[in-house]
One Martini backbone bead per residue (centre of mass of N, CA, C, O) as a GRO file, in nm:
protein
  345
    1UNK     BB    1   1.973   0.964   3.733
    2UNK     BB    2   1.709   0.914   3.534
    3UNK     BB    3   1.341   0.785   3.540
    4UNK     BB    4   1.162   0.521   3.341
    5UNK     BB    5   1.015   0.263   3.435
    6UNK     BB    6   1.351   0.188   3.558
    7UNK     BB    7   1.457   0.362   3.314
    8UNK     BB    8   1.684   0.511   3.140
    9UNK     BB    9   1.711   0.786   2.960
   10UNK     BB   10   1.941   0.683   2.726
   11UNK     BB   11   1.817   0.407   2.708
   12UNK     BB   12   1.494   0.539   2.599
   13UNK     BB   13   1.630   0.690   2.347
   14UNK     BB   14   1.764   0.414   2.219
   15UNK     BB   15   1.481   0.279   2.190
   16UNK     BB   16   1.370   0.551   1.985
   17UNK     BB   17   1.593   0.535   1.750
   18UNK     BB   18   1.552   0.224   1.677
   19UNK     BB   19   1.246   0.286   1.630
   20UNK     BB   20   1.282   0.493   1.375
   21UNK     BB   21   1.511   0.330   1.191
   22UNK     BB   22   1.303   0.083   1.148
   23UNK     BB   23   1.077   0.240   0.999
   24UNK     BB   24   1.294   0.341   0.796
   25UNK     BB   25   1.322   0.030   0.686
   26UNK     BB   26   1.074  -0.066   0.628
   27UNK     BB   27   0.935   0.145   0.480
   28UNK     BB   28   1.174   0.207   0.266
   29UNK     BB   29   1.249  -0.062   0.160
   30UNK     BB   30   0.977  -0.082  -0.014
   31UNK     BB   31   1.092   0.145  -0.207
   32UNK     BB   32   1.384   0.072  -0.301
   33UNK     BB   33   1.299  -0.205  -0.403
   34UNK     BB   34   1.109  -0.124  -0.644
   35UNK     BB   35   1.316   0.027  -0.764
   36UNK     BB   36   1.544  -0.232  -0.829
   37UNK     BB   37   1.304  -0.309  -1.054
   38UNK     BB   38   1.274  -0.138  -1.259
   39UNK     BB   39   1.475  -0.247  -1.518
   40UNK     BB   40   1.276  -0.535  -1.514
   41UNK     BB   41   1.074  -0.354  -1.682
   42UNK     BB   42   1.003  -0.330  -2.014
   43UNK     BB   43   0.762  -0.113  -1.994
   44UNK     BB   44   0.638   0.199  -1.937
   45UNK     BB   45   0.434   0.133  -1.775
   46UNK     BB   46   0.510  -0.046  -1.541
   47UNK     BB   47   0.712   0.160  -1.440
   48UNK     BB   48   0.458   0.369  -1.402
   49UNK     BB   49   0.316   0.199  -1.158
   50UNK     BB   50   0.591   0.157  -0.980
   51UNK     BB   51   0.609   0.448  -0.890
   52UNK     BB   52   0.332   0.467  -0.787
   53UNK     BB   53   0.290   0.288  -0.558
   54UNK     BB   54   0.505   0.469  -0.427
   55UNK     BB   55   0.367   0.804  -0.493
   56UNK     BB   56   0.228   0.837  -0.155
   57UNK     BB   57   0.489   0.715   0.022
   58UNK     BB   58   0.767   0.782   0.004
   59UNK     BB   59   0.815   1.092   0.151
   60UNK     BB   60   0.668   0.999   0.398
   61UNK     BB   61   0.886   0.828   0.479
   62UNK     BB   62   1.134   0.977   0.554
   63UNK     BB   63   1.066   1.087   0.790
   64UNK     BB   64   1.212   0.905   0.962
   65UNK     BB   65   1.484   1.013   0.891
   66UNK     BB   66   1.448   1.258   1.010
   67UNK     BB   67   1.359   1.198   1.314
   68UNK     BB   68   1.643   1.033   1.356
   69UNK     BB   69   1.835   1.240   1.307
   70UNK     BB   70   1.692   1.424   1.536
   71UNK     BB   71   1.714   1.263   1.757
   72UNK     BB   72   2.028   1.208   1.757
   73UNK     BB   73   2.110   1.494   1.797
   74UNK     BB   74   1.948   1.530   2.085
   75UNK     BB   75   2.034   1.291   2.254
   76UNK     BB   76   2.320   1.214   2.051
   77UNK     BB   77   2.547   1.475   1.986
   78UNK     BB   78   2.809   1.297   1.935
   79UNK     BB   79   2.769   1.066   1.776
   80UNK     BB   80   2.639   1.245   1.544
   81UNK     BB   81   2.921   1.432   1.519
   82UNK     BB   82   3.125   1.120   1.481
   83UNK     BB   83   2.966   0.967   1.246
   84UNK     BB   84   2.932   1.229   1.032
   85UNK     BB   85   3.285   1.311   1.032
   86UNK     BB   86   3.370   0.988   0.970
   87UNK     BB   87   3.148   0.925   0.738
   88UNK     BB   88   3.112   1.129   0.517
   89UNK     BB   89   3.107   1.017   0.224
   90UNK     BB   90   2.885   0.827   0.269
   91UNK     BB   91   2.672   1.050   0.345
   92UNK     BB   92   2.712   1.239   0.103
   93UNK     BB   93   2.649   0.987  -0.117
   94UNK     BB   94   2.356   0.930   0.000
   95UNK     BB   95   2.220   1.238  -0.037
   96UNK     BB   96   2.284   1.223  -0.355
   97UNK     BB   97   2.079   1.014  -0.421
   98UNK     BB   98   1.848   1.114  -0.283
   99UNK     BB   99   1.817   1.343  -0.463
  100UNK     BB  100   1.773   1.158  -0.725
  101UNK     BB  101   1.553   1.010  -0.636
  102UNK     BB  102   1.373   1.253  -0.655
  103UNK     BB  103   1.405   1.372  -0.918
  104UNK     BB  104   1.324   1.090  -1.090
  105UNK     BB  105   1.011   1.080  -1.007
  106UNK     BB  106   0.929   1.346  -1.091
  107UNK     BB  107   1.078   1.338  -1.425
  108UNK     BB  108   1.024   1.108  -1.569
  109UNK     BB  109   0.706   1.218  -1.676
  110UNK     BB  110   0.721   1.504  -1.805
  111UNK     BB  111   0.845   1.329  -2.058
  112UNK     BB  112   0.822   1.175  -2.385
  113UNK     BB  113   1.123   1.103  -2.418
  114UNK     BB  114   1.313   0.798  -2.459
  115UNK     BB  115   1.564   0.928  -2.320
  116UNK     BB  116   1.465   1.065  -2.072
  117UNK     BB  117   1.365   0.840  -1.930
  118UNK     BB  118   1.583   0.641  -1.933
  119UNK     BB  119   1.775   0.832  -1.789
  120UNK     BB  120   1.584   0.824  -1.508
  121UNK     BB  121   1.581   0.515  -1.464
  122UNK     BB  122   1.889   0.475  -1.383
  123UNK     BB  123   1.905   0.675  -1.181
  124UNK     BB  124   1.682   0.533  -0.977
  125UNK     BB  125   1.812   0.242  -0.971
  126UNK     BB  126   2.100   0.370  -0.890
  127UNK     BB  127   1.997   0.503  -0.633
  128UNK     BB  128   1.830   0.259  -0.496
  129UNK     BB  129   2.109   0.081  -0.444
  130UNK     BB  130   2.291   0.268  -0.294
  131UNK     BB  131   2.136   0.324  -0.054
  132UNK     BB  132   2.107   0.049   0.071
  133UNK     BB  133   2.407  -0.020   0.056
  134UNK     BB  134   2.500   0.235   0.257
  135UNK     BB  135   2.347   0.140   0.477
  136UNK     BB  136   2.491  -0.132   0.512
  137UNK     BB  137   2.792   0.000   0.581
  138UNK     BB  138   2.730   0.167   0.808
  139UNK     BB  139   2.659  -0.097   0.969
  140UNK     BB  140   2.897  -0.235   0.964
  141UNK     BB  141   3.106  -0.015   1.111
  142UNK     BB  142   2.949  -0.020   1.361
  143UNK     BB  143   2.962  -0.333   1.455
  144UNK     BB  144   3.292  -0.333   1.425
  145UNK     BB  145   3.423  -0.049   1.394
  146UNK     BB  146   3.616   0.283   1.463
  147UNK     BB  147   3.882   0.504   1.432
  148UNK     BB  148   3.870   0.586   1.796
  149UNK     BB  149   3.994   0.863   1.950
  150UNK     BB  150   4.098   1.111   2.163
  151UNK     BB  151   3.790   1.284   2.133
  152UNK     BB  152   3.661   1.140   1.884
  153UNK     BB  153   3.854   1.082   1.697
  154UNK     BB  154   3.967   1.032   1.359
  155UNK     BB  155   4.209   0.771   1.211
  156UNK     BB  156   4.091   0.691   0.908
  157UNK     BB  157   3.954   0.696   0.652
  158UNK     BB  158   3.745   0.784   0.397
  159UNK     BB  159   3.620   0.554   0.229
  160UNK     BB  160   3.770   0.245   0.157
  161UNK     BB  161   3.780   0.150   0.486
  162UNK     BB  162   3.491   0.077   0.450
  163UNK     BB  163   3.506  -0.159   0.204
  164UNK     BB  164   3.493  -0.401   0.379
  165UNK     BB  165   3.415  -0.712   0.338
  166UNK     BB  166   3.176  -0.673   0.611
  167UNK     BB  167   3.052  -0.426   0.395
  168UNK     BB  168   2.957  -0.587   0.149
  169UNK     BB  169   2.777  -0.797   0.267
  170UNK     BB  170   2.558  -0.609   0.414
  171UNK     BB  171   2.470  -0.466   0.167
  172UNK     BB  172   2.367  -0.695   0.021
  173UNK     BB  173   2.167  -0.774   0.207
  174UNK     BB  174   1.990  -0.524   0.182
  175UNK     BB  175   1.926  -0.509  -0.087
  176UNK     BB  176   1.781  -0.802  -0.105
  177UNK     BB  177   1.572  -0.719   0.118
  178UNK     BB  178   1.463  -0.479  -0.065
  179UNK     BB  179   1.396  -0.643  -0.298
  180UNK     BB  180   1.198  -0.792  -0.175
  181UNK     BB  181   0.985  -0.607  -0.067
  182UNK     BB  182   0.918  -0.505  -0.274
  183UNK     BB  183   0.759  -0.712  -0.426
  184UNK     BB  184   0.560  -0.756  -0.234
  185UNK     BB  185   0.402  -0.496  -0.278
  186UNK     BB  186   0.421  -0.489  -0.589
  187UNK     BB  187   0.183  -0.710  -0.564
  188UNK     BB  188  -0.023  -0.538  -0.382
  189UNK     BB  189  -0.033  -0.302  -0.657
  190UNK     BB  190  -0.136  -0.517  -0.924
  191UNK     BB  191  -0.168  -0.660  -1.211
  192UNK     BB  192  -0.114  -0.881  -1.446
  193UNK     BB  193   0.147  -0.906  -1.618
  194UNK     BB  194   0.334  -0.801  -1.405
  195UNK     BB  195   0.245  -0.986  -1.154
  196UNK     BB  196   0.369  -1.235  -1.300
  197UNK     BB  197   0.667  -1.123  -1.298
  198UNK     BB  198   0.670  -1.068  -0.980
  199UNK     BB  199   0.670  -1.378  -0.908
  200UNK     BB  200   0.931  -1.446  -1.030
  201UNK     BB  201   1.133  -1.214  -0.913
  202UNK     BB  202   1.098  -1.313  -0.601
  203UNK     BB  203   1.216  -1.559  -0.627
  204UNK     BB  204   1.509  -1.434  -0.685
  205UNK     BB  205   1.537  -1.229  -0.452
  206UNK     BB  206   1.500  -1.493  -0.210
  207UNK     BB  207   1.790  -1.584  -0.319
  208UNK     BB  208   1.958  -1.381  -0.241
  209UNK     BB  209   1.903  -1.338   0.058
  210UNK     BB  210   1.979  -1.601   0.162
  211UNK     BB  211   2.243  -1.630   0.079
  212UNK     BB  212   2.362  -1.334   0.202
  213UNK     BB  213   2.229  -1.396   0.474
  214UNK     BB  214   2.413  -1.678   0.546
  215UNK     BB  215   2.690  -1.538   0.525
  216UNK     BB  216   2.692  -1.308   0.686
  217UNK     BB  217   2.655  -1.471   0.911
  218UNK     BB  218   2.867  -1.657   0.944
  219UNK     BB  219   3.091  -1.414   0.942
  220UNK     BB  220   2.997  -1.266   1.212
  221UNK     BB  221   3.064  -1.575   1.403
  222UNK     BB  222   3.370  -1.583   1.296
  223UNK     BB  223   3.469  -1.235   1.274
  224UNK     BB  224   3.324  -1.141   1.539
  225UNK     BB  225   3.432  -0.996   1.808
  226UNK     BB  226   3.179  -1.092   2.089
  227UNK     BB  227   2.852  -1.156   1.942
  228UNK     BB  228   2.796  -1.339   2.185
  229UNK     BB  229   2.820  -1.247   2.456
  230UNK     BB  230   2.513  -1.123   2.506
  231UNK     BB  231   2.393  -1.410   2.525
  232UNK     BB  232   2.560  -1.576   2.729
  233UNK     BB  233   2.465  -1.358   2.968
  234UNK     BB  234   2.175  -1.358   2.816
  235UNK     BB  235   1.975  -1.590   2.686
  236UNK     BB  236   1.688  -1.484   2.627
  237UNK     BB  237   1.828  -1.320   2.359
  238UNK     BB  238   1.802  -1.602   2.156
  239UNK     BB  239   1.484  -1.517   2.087
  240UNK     BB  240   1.554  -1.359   1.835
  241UNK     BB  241   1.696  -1.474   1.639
  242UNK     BB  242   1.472  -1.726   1.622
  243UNK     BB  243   1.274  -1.531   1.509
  244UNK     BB  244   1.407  -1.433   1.257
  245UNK     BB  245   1.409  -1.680   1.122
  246UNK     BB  246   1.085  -1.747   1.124
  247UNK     BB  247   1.061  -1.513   0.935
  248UNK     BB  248   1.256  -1.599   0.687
  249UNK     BB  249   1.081  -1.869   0.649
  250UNK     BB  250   0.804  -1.730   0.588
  251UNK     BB  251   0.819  -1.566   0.312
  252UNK     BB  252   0.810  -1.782   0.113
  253UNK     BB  253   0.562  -1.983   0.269
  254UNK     BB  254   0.359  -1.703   0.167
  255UNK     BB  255   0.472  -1.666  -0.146
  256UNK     BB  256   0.330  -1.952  -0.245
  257UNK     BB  257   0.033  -1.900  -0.144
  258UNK     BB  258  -0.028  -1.611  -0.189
  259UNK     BB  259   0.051  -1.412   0.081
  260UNK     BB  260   0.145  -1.091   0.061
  261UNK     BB  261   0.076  -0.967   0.301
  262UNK     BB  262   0.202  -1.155   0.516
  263UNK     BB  263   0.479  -1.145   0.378
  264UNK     BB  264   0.524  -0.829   0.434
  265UNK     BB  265   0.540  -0.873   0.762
  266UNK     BB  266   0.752  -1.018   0.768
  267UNK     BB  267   0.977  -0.903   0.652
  268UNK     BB  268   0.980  -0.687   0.870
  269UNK     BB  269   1.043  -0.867   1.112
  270UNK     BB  270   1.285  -0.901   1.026
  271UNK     BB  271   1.455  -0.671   1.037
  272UNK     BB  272   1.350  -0.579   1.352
  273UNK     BB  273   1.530  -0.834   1.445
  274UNK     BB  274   1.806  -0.738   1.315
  275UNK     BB  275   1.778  -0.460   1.495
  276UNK     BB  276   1.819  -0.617   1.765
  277UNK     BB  277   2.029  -0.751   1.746
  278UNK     BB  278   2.230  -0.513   1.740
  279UNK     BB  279   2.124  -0.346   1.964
  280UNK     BB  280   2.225  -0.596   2.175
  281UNK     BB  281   2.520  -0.581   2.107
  282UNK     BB  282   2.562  -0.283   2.151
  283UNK     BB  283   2.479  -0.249   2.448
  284UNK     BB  284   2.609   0.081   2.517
  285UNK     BB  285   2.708   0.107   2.261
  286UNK     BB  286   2.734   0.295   1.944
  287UNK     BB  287   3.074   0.374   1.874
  288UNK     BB  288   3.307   0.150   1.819
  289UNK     BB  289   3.672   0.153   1.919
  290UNK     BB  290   3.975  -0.003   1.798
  291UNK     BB  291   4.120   0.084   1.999
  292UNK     BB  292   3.940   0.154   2.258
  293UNK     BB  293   3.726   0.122   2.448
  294UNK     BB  294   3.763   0.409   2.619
  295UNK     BB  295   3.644   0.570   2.272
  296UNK     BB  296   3.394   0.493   2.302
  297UNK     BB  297   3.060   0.548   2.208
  298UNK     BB  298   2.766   0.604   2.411
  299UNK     BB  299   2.501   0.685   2.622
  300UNK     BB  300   2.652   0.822   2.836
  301UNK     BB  301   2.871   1.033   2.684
  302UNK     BB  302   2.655   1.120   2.414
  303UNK     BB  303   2.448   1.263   2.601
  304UNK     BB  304   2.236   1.466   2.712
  305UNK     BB  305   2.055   1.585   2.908
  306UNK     BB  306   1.821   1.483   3.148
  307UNK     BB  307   1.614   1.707   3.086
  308UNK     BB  308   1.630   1.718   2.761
  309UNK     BB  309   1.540   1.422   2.765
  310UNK     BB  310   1.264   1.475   2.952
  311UNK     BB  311   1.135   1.646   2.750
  312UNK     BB  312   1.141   1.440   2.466
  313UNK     BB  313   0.998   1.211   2.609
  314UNK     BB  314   0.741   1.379   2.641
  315UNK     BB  315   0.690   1.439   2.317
  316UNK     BB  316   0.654   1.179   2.246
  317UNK     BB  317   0.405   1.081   2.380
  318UNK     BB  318   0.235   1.257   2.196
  319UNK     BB  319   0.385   1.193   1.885
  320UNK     BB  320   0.301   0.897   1.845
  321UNK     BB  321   0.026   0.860   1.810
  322UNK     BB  322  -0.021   1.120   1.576
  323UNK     BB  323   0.208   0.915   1.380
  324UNK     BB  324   0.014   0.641   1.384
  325UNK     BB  325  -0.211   0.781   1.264
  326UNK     BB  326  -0.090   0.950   0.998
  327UNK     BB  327  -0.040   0.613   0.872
  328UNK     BB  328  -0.289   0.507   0.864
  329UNK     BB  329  -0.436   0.675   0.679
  330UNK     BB  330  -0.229   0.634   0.444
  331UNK     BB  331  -0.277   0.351   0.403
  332UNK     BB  332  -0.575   0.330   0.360
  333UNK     BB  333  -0.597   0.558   0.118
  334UNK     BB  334  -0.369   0.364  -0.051
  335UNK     BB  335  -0.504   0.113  -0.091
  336UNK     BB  336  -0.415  -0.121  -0.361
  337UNK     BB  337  -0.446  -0.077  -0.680
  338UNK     BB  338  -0.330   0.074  -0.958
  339UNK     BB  339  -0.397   0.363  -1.075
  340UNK     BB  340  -0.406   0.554  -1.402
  341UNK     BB  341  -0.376   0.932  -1.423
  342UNK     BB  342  -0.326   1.261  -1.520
  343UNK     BB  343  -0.134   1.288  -1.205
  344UNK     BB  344   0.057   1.081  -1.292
  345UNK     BB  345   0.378   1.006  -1.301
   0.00000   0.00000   0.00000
């Protein structure tokens, strides 16, 4: 076993892919959240600020589901393997969605006539519901296990058997927080009329969170076995929890007080927190199980050679700073209120 700085190769792998797809839940949650305010917006104008709002970065954002993707297939070609041959219908339905809001985004403004907006309006909205929603579902059957077995065979359903209590749950709470995050974007990069109704929405909007994300919690202490042993045997590891929960209630109390920016980097840490939590309570498990832990796929059954981590690693080490200067650029060179001219969407 290879070692960097004390910790070994698959360990900071998990690292690597943990931090790419919390980049992808950060930066395109509010992405998603903007879409999902979509159709809360009733005059043309507005829809299309909303859109622009995120029209130099949305695609940008994506970025990293494709680099997450494809760290982890490089780095945990089973795990990558097993994940998306057992939960094929989930990810080919995240897919056309994908694509569908990528069309909707292009197309809704293209021609002027009021059934064909209204019908990409609908795609849009219906789009990105359904891919938060398809995010939650999936982390939710990571976090409890799939019937998995001897060669990590799947032994369970095609689709409806993800659908489970506690997958509609966190899909629930998924939509909830970047339906905030969305709102928070959304009030720093509009004015007038607008704004003043963002600011009513957003207010609903961390009233779904916090209740979704109250029940969401409660669930998983009560019916989730397990879920706090690794808390037990390391307590330092408790002080994420807490952290979380302090972000929590930070974005209401920033967001009456319209410090929009600063409830914005809170909402995020938000995330951040909760993508720890999972990260923690999973290790070194990639995806449990139910049948047996003997079967669950590990960082350690699932990774690739210690060379090709060590040679991929040194690759992240070169494209990390590459990747957060091209990153700091684009919101820098994008930062302020949205403004309509000849090219807008």
């Amino acid at each position: 076993m290879e070692y960097f700085l004390g910790i070994d190769y698959p360990t900071l792998w998990y690292l690597v892919v943990g931090l790419l797809f919390s980049g992808y839940a950060i930066l395109e949650g509010f992405d998603y959240g903007a879409g999902m305010w979509h159709l809360f917006f009733r005059k043309d104008l507005s829809r299309r600020i909303a859109i622009n709002a995120i029209g130099p970065l949305w695609d940008a954002n994506q970025v990293w589901l494709i680099i997450g993707a494809g760290a982890l297939f490089a780095g945990f070609p089973v795990m990558y393997a097993t994940m998306l041959s057992s939960m094929y219908v989930p990810f080919m339905l995240f897919l056309m969605f994908l694509v569908l809001r990528s069309s909707a985004i292009k197309f809704r403004s293209a021609e002027r006539m009021l059934w064909w907006r209204k019908t990409w309006d609908i795609i849009y909205f219906t789009a990105n519901v359904f891919i938060s929603f398809l995010l939650g579902v999936v982390l939710a059957n990571i976090l409890q296990g799939i019937e998995l077995a001897e060669n990590y065979s799947y032994k369970g359903g095609m689709f409806f058997s993800f659908l489970n209590p506690y997958a509609i749950m966190v899909g629930l709470t998924t939509v909830s927080l970047f339906m905030t995050q969305g709102a928070i974007f959304l009030l720093l990069k509009t004015e007038g009329r607008l704004h003043a109704r963002l600011t009513f929405l957003l207010k609903k909007g961390m009233i779904f969170f916090i209740v979704s994300f109250a029940a969401t919690s409660l669930y998983t202490l009560v019916f989730l076995h397990g879920v706090t042993d690794t808390f037990k045997e390391h307590p330092i590891y408790f002080v994420i929890p807490v952290l979380a929960f302090l972000a929590v209630a930070n974005v209401p109390r920033l967001a009456s007080k319209k410090k929009y920016a600063y409830a914005l980097i809170f909402s995020s840490l938000t995330m951040a927190f909760l993508l720890m939590l999972v990260a923690v309570q999973l290790y070194p498990v990639l995806l449990p199980s139910t049948i047996g832990p003997e079967y669950s796929v590990t960082i350690y059954n699932a990774a690739a050679s210690q060379k090709s981590l060590g040679i991929m690693l040194t690759i992240v080490l070169i494209g990390t700073p590459l990747l957060a200067g091209y990153f700091l650029f684009l919101y820098k060179t994008f930062h302020g209120k949205v403004k309509l001219d000849d090219t807008s969407y």
